[in-house]
C-alpha positions in Angstrom: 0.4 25.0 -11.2 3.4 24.9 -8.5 6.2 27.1 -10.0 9.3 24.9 -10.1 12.1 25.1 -12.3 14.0 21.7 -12.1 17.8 20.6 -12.6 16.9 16.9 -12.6 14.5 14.5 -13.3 13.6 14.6 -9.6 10.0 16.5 -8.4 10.2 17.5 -4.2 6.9 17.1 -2.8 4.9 20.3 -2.9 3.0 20.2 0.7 0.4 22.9 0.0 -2.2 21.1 1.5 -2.3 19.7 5.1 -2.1 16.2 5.4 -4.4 14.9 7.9 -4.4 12.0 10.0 -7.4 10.2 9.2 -8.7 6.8 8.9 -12.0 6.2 6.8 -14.4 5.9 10.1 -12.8 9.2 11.6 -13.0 11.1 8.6 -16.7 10.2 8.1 -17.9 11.0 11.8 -16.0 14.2 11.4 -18.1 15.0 8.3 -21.6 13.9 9.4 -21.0 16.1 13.0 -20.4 19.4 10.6 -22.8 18.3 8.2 -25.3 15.8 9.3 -28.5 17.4 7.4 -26.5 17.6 4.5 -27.4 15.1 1.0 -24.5 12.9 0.8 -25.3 9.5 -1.3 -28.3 9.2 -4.1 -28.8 5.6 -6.0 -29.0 5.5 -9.3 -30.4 1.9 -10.3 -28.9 -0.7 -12.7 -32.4 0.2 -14.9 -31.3 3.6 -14.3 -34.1 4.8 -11.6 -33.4 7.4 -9.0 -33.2 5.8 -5.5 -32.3 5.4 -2.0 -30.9 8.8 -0.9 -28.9 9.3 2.7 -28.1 12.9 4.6 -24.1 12.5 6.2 -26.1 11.9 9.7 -27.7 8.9 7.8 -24.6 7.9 6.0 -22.8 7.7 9.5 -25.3 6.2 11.6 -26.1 3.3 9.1 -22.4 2.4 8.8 -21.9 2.5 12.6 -24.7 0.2 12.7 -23.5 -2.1 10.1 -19.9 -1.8 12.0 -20.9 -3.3 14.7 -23.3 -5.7 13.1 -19.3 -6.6 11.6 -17.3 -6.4 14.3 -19.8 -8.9 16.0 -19.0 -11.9 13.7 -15.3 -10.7 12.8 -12.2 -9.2 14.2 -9.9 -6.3 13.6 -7.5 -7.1 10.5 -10.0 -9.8 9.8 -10.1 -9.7 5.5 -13.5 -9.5 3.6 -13.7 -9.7 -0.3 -16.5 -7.2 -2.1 -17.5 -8.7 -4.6 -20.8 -6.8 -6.3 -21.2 -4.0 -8.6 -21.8 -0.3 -7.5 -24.4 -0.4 -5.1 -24.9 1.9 -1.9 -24.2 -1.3 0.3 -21.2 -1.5 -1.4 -20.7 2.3 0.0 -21.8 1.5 3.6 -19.4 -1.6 3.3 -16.7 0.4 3.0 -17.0 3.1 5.7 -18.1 -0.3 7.9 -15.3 -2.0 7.4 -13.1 1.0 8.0 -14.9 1.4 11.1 -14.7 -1.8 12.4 -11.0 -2.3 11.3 -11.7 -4.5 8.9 -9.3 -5.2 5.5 -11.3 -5.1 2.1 -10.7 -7.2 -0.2 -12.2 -5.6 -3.6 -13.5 -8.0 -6.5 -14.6 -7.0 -10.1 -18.4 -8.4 -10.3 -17.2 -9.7 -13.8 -14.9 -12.5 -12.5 -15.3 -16.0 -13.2 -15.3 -18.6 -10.3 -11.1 -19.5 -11.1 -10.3 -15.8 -10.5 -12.5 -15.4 -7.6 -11.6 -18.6 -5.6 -7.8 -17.3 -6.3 -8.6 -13.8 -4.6 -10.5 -15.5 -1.7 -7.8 -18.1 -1.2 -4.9 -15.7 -1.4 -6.2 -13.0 0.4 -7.1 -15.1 3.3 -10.8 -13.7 3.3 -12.9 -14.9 6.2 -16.2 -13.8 4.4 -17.2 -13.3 1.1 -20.2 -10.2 0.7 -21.8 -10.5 -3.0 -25.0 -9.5 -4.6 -27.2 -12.3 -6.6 -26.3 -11.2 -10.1 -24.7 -8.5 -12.6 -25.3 -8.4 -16.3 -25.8 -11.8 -16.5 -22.8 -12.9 -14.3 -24.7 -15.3 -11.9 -22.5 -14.4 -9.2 -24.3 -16.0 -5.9 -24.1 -19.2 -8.0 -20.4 -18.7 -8.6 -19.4 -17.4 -5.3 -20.8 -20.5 -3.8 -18.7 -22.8 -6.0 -15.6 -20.7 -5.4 -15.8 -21.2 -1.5 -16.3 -25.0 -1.4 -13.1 -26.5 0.4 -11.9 -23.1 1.6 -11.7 -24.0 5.4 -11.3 -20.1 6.1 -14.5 -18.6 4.8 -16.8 -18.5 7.5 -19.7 -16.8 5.7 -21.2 -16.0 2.2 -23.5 -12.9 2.4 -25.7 -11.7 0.1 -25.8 -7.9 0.5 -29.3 -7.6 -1.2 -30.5 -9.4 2.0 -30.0 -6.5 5.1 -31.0 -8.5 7.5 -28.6 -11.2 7.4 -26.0 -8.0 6.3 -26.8 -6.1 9.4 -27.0 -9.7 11.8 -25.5 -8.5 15.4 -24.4 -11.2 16.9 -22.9 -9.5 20.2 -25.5 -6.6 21.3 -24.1 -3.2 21.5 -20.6 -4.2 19.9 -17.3 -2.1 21.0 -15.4 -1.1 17.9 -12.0 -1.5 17.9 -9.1 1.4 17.7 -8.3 1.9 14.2 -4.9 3.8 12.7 -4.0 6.0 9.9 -1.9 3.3 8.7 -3.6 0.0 9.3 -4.9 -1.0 6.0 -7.6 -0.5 4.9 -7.8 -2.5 1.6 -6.5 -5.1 -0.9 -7.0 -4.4 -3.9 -5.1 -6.9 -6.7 -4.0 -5.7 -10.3 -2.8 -8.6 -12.6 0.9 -9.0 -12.2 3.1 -10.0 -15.0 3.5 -14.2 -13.6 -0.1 -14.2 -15.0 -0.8 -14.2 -11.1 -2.6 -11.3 -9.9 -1.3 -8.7 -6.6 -2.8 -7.8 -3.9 -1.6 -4.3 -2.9 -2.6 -3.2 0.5 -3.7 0.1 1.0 -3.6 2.1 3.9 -6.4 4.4 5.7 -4.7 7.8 5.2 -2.8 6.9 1.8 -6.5 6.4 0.6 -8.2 9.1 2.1 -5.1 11.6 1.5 -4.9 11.3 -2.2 -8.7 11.5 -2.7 -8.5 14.7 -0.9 -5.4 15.8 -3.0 -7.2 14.9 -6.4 -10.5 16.5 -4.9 -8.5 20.0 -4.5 -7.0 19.8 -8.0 -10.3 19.3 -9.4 -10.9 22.7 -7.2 -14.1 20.8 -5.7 -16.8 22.4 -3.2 -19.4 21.6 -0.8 -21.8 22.3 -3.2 -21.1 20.3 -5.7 -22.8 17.1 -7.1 -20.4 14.1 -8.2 -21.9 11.4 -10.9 -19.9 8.7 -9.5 -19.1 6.0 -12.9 -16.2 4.2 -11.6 -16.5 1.2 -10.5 -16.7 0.3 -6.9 -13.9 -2.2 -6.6 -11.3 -0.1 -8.2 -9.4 2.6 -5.8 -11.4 5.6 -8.3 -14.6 4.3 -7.6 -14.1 3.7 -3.9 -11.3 6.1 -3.3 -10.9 8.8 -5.7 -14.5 9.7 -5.8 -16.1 8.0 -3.0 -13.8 9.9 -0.5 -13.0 13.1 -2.6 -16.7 13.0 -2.2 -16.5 12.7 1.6 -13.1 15.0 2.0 -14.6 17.7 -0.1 -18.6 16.9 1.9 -20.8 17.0 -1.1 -23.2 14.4 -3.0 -22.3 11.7 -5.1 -24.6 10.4 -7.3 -24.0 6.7 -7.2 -24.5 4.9 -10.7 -24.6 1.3 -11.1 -24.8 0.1 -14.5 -23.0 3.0 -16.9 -25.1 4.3 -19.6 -24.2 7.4 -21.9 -27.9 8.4 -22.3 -28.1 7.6 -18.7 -24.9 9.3 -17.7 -26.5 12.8 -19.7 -30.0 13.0 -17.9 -28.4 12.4 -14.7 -25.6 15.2 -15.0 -29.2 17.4 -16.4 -31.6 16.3 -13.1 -28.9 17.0 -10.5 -27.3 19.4 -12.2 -23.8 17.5 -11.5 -20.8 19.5 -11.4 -18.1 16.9 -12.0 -17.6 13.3 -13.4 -14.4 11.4 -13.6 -14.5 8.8 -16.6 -12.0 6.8 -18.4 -11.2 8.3 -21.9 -14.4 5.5 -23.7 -16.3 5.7 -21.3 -16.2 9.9 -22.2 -15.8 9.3 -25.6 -19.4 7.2 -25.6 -20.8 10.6 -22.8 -19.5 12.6 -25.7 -21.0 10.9 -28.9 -24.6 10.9 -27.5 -24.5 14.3 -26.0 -23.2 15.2 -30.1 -26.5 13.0 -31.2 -28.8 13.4 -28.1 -28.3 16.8 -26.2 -28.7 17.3 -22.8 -28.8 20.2 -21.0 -25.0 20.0 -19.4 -24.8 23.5 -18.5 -23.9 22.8 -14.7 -20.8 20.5 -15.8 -17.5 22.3 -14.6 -14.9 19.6 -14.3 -14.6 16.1 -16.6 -11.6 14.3 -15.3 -10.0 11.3 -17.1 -7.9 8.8 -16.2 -6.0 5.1 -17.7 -4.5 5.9 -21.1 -3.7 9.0 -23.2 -6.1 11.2 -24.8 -6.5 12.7 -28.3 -6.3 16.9 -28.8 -9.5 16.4 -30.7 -11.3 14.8 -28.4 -10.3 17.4 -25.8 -11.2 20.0 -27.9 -14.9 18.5 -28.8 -15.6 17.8 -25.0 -14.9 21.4 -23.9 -17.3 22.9 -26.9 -20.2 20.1 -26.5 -19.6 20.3 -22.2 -18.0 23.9 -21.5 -16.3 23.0 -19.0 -12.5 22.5 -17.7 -10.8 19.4 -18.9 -8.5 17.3 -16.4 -6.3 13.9 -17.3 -4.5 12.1 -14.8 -1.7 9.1 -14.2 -2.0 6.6 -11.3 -1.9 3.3 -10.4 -3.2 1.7 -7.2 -0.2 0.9 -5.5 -0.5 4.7 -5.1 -3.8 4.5 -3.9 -3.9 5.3 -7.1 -3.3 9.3 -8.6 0.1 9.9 -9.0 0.1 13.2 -11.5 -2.7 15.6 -12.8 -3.3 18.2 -14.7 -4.8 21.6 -12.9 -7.8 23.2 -14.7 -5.4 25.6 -15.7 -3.5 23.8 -17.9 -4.0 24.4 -21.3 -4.6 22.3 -24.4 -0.8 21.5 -25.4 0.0 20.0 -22.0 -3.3 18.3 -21.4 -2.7 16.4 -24.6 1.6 15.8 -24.4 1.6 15.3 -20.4 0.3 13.7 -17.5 0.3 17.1 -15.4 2.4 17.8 -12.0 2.1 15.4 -9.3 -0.1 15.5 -6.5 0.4 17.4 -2.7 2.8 15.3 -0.9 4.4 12.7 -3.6 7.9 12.9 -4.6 8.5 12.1 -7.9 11.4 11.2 -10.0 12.9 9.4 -13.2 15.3 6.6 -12.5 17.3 4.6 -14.7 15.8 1.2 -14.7 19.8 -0.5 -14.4 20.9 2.0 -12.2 18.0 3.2 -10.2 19.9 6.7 -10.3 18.0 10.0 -11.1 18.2 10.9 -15.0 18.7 14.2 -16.2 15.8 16.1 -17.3 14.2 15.3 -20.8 15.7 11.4 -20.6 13.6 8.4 -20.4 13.5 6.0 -17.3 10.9 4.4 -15.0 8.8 7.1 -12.9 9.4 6.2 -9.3 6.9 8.0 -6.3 7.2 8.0 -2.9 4.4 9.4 -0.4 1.9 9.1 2.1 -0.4 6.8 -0.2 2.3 4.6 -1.5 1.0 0.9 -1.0 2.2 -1.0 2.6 3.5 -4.2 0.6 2.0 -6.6 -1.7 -0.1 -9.1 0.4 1.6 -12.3 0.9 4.4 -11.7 -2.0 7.2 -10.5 -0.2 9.8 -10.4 -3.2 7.3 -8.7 -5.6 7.2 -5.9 -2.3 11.1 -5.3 -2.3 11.2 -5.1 -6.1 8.3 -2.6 -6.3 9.8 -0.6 -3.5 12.8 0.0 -2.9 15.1 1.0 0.5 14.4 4.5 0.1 10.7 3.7 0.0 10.6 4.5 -4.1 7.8 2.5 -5.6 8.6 1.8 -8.7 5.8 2.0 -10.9 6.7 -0.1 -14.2 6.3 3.0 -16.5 8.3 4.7 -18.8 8.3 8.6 -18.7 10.3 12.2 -19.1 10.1 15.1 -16.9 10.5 18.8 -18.2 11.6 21.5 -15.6 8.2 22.1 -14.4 7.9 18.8 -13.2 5.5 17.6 -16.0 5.7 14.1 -16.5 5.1 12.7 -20.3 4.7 8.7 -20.4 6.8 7.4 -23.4 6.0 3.7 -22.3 6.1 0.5 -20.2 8.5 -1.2 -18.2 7.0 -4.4 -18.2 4.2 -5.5 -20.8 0.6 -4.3 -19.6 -1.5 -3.7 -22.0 -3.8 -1.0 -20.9 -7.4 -1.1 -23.0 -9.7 1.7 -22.4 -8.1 2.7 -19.1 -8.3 -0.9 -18.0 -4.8 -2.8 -17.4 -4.3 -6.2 -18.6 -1.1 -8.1 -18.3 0.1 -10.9 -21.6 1.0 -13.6 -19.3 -2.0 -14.2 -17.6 -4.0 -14.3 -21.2 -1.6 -16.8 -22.3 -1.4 -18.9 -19.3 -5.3 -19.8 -20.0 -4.9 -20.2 -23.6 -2.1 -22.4 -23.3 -4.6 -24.7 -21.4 -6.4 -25.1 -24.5 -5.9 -28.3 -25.8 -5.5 -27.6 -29.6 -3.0 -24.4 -29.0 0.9 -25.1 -28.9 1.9 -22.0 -28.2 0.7 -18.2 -28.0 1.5 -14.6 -27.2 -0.3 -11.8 -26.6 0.2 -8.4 -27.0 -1.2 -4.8 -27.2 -2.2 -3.8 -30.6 -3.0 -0.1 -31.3 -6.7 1.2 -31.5 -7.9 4.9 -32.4 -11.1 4.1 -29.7 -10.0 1.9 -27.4 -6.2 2.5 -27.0 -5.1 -0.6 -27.5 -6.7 -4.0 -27.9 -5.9 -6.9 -27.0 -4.0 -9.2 -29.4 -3.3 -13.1 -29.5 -0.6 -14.7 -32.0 -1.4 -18.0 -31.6 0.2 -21.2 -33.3 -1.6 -24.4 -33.2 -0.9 -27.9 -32.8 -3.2 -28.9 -35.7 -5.0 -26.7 -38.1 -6.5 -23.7 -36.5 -10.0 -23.5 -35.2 -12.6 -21.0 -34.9 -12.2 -17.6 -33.1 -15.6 -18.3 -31.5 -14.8 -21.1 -29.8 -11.4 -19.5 -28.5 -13.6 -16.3 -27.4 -16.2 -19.0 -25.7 -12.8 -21.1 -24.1 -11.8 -17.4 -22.8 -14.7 -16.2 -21.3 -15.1 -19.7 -19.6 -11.9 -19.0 -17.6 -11.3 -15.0 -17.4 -13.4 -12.3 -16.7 -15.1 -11.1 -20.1 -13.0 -8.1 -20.9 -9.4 -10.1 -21.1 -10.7 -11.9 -24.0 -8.7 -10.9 -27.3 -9.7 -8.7 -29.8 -7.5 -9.6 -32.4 -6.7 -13.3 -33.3 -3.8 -14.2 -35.6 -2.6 -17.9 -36.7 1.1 -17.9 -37.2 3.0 -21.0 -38.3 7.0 -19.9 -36.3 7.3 -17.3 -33.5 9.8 -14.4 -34.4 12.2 -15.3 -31.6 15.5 -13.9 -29.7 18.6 -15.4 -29.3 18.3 -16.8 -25.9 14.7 -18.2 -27.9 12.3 -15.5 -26.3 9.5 -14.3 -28.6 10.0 -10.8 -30.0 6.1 -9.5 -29.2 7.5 -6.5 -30.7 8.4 -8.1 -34.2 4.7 -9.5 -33.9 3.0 -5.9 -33.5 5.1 -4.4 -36.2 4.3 -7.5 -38.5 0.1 -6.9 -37.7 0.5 -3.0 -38.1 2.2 -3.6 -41.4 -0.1 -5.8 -42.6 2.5 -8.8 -43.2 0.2 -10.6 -40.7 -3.5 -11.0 -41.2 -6.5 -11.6 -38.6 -8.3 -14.8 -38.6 -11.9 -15.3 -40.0 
């Protein structure tokens, strides 16, 4: 815990750790020369099978060679989009990319072809690197359809295929000078238009704050990480992917999560450390309570995305025995922003959000003024750091509103600080909804139901839920007489990715509405939670 005692709702960066300048590829040559024998990346299958493993010498020399296989058919600042589950290509992808000064583009294995031709198009992606298929999502097939017309997309890779991954079409390729702070990736969240963001991420503000949430999770060299997170979000690729790398120890790469799964692996390898969102350790902890494991080894679970209840603290450490750590981010800051230390106990893992991280000032501002609040009085919580975002790709007025002259970011969310610089998250600027640790945003929910040729009009809002968070709910009035919540689930998942589709459907004859004619979501949750409105059959 840093020992502050604060006047003002304003937290100076704490620079305890050194902060080094380091792109992806440096960072990972530097590791595999000090370490090269060492285990660094075990596969874990989608059936659940161990399998490919590679030593840091392995690790380094495979992504040189797949760098310059890159660098071959694309140039520097050229942008790829990812789009496959957690896979060890995905891995060697990266570190590729990042030697070969290449942007990625990340891309949730769950989108539809809409979402994905938006990414590609937007992103200006010269190539597109997928796998055939994830849990039924025929991706090949939709990646295809999703690159007709685009004139910029010079090739569609399937990355189960290393021959034509590792093509060299130049011999012994030169790899291009790469920078701290070139970027590194785009990743997009959903923005509040209904049109998602691309925030671009730079090399250190990646690898920086996955060695500053590695050191607060007190990680060592001996340590194995099960690695959950998906891939194409900045905890599956940056937290532990490079706290992995900063802190040189194994990471036990899972593709498809499974609780029973998730148990026997932390009992084979005798893990040390997972970082989950708080279902995904809710389901870890339900079948370790049904179907024990032996979880001795487990030191640290981390969690991250939405709040967590004191009893579900309190039953992970006596089922795990082992230190319990929450944390607040978002990926314009690449993405941890506060965390608890191991030391914290019970009261402020449940009430806060922890300290921030080594190097990030953070403050409370009024969201009219922009001024710094007194302590214990609700604003927006701004950072500003060495992993703040470089802009918003493309969206130059989202940028300037998100940060601001004095290189704020502004983050959207509602919070106090006590004087020890604990933050505590009271709630949201803006209107995400944030369901099991995943962000979803009303407008761009509504945008695709208002496509639908029978609805007149619709809102959607959060909805609270004792598992999930929240859910996802949709107050729709139609033009007719309403029609079945199958068919509006089948029109969703025809258009978004799966998990946008509402939980909660509710037919309402008149909107609750604002003088200027806006619709009062909050009237709408307060009418649901109260039972004056009822779900539909």
């Amino acid at each position: 815990m840093y020992e502050v005692n604060l006047t003002e709702s304003y937290f100076p960066a704490q620079k305890d750790i050194i902060l080094e300048d380091n792109t992806i590829g440096q960072l990972l040559l530097e590791v595999s020369k000090k370490h090269d024998s060492k285990e660094a990346l075990v596969e874990i299958t989608q059936s659940g099978i161990v399998g490919r493993t590679w030593t840091y010498e392995e690790l380094y020399s495979e992504s040189l060679q797949l760098a310059k296989a890159l660098a071959s058919r694309f140039n520097k600042g050229d942008h790829i989009v990812i789009w496959s589950p957690n896979s060890p290509e995905w891995v060697l992808m990266e570190f590729a990319a990042g030697l070969a000064g290449l942007v990625v583009v990340t891309a949730n294995p769950a989108l539809q072809e809409k979402e994905l031709r938006y990414i590609l198009e937007h992103s200006n992606a010269v190539g597109l690197f997928l796998t055939s298929e994830f849990r039924g999502n025929p991706m090949l097939e939709i990646g295809t359809q999703a690159c007709k017309g685009n004139q910029e997309v010079r090739e569609i890779i399937n990355m189960e295929n290393r021959t034509d991954l590792f093509e060299n079409t130049r011999g012994n390729q030169n790899l291009p000078e790469v920078c701290p702070n070139d970027p590194a990736q785009i990743q997009y969240t959903s923005g509040t238009t209904g049109f998602p963001k691309g925030a671009v991420l730079s090399h250190i503000g990646l690898t920086s704050n996955a060695k500053f949430y590695a050191d607060r999770c007190q990680v060592k060299e001996s340590y194995s990480w099960v690695n959950i997170m998906p891939m194409f979000h900045t905890s599956g690729c940056g937290m532990v992917t490079l706290g992995c790398l900063n802190s040189k120890c194994r990471m036990i790469l899972v593709s498809l999560f499974e609780p029973e799964n998730v148990l026997f692996l932390i009992e084979k390898f005798k893990a040390d450390i997972i970082l989950c969102v708080p279902t995904t350790a809710l389901a870890i902890l339900e079948e370790q309570e049904t179907n024990p494991k032996n979880v001795d080894s487990l030191r640290v679970l981390s969690c991250g995305g939405a709040n967590v209840a004191p009893e579900m603290v309190r039953r992970i450490r006596e089922k795990f025995g082992c230190q319990f750590s929450t944390l607040f981010g978002q990926t314009e800051y690449c993405p941890v922003i506060t965390q608890h230390h191991l030391t914290d106990g019970i009261e402020d893992i449940c009430s806060t959000i922890g300290q921030p991280v080594s190097h990030a000032d953070v403050s409370i501002k009024s969201v009219s003024s922009r001024e710094i609040l007194p302590l214990q009085e609700v604003g927006e919580i701004c950072v500003r750091g060495p992993s703040t975002m470089l802009a918003y790709y493309g969206n130059p007025e989202a940028t300037l509103e998100a940060i601001d002259s004095e290189r704020w970011l502004h983050t959207g969310d509602l919070g106090i600080m006590d004087s020890r610089g604990y933050l505590t998250i009271t709630g949201r600027v803006k209107e995400m909804i944030i369901r099991g640790g995943e962000n979803h945003y009303p407008a761009e929910i509504e945008n695709v139901l208002r496509e639908h040729h029978d609805i007149s009009d619709v809102a959607v809002v959060g909805i609270p839920d004792d598992k999930w968070g929240e859910v996802i709910g949709c107050f729709i009035r139609f033009i007719n007489k309403p029609i079945k919540t199958s068919n509006l689930k089948k029109f969703c998942r025809e258009n978004m990715s799966p998990q946008k589709t509402p939980t909660i459907w509710v037919n309402i004859d008149n909107f609750p509405l604002t003088g200027s004619g806006k619709i009062q979501k909050f009237k709408l949750r307060e009418d649901f939670c109260s039972g004056h409105l009822k779900q539909m059959e």
